[in-house]
C-alpha positions, 0 to 999 in steps of 0.5 A, a space after each residue: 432138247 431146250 434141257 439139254 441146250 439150257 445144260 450146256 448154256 449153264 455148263 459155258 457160262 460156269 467155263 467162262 467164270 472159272 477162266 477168269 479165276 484160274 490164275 496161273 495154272 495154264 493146264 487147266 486154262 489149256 483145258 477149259 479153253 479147248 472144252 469152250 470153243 467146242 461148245 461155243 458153236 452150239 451155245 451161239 446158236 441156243 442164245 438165238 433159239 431161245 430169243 426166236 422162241 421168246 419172240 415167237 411168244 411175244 408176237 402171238 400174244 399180238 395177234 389178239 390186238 384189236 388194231 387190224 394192222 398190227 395183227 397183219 403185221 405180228 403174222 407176217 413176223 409170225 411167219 419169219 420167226 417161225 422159219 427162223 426158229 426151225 432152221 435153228 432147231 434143224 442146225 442145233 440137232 445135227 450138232 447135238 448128234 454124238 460123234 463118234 470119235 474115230 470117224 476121220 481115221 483111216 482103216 484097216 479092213 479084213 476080207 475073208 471068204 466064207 461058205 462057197 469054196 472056190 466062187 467065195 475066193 473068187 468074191 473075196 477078191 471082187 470086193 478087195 478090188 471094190 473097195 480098192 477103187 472105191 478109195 482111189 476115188 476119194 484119194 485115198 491109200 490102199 497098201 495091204 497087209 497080209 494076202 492068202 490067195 486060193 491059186 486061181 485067182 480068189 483070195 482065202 483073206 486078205 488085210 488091208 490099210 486105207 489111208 485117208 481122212 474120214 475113211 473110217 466115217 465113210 466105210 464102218 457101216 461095210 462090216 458084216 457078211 456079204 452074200 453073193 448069187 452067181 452062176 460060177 465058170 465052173 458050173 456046166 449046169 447054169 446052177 445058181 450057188 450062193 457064197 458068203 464073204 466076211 468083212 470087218 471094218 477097224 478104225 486104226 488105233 494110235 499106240 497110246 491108246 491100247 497097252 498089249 503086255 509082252 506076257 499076252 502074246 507069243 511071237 512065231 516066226 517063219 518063212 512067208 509063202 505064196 500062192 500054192 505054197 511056193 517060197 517066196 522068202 528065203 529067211 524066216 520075215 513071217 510073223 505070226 502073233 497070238 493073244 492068249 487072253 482072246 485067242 485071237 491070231 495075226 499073221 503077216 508076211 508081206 513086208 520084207 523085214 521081219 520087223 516090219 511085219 511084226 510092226 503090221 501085225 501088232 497094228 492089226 492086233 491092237 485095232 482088233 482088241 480097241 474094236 472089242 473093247 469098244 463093242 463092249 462100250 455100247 453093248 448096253 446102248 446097243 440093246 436100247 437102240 436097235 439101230 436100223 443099220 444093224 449091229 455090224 457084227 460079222 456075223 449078220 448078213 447085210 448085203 446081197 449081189 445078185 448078178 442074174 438079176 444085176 441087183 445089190 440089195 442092202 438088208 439094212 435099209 432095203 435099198 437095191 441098185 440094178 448096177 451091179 457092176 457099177 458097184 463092184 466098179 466102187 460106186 458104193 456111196 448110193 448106199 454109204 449115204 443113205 447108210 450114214 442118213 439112216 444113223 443120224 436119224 437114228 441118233 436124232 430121235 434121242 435128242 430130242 427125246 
């Protein structure tokens, strides 16, 4: 840790000299000034840590004096510096953890039923409304952007925005396939079946940021229909894109105007693409650092509700909380918390390698 705080000392001090020489090119003022006061934060704290190490070596060589009172004296200090020195160490690590960059943005979330039949609708639509007071409860917006229902109540899949600051840095670790234990209304035998449910987390994309040409997509339109096939839009406002390079599909239909639902489902599209791209980003870290939470593919289980046993169990973490309905009522931080803790810690252990 003390190389890579000695690198960012080195790189402070070269910012402060190049400002004194920049003259007048303001872009590059601009651009060391914004690259200064990011790092400032952590090289006040690394000057002090230096001086409480320096101090701590000083004062050791004190304790081989042959006066009594200096040496009780230099542990006194001894002990004070070394409290000093790590509740430095402890604030200098947290904020040399990387930060991932789209943790404050708001998300769009995907729900989609798995294996199950009907009892996996019927769940989809439990977690919908989980996640749904989940983000009334941090204040946060839900409006959904396209929604399939089964008919009796479960939903096939349903896309939906959550706006709010930090939504993405409290709901990333959600994505993956959770599984459910239940005896189904249906069931005349008291048959426990087991369901799965898909859910994928994307951090909303700014329009800058991803660049779709108009030769990788084809737009369909159509009419929008609810709940059994019924007609719920006279004229055609469905819109249904299709990136060819991917094969990816998005399809909205709950917005009024045609526009409006093509407007949806490029956002969908392009949070979908900037996800891809960013996985392909840490495909080599990934590998190197098998992190504890798991890689949030969709495809590895990592939640079970047990409702027999009133019990959520996140594979993950090996955490369970006998709260089942709690849970499903929005209570879900037990496990962001530990979740987010679990990620730092992880990210931790390369600083201070």
């Amino acid at each position: 840790m003390l190389e890579k705080l000695t690198g960012i000392i080195d790189r402070f001090d070269e910012i402060e000299a190049h400002l004194t020489a920049v003259g007048d090119d303001y872009t590059t003022a601009i651009e060391l000034s914004k690259e200064r006061a990011e790092l400032e934060p952590v090289v006040t704290l690394a000057r002090d840590y230096q001086e409480t190490l320096a101090k701590i070596d000083e004062t050791e060589h004190l304790l081989s004096a042959e006066d009594e009172e200096m040496r009780t004296l230099a542990e006194m200090e001894l002990e004070s510096l070394r409290e000093k020195r790590d509740h430095l160490e402890s604030q200098l690590k947290s904020m040399l953890v990387p930060k991932d960059p789209r943790d404050q943005r708001s998300v769009i979330m995907e729900i989609r039923a798995g294996t199950g039949g009907d009892e996996a609708g019927l769940f989809a639509a439990d977690l919908f409304r989980m996640y749904s007071y989940y983000a009334e409860r941090q204040n946060w917006k839900t409006e959904i952007l396209s929604l399939h229902e089964t008919g009796i109540g479960g939903l096939k899949e349903v896309s939906f925005m959550i706006k709010g600051k930090g939504a993405y840095s409290r709901l990333k670790f959600e994505s993956g396939v959770h599984r459910v234990q239940r005896v189904p209304e249906t069931e005349s035998q008291g048959r426990i079946h087991t369901s799965t449910i898909t859910v994928a987390v994307l951090a909303e994309v700014d329009d800058v940021e991803i660049d779709i040409p108009d030769s990788d997509i084809s737009i369909d339109v159509y009419k929008s229909a609810g709940a059994g096939g019924q007609s719920v839009q006279k004229n055609s406002t469905a819109i249904r894109i299709t990136h060819h390079p991917t094969g990816m599909v998005v399809a909205c239909q709950d917005e009024r105007s045609q526009l409006q639902n093509k407007l949806r489902a490029m956002s969908i599209l392009k949070a979908r693409l900037f996800e891809m791209e960013e996985q392909k980003k840490n495909a080599e870290e990934a590998a190197n650092r098998r992190s504890q939470i798991g890689s949030g593919e969709r495809s590895e289980k990592i939640r079970t509700y047990n409702f027999p046993q009133n019990r959520v169990t996140d594979h993950r973490i090996n955490l369970s909380s006998y709260n089942l309905n709690g849970v499903l009522d929005g209570y879900i931080d037990e496990f962001i918390d530990e979740l987010t803790l679990v990620d730092e810690s992880e990210k931790l252990a390369f600083v201070e390698e």
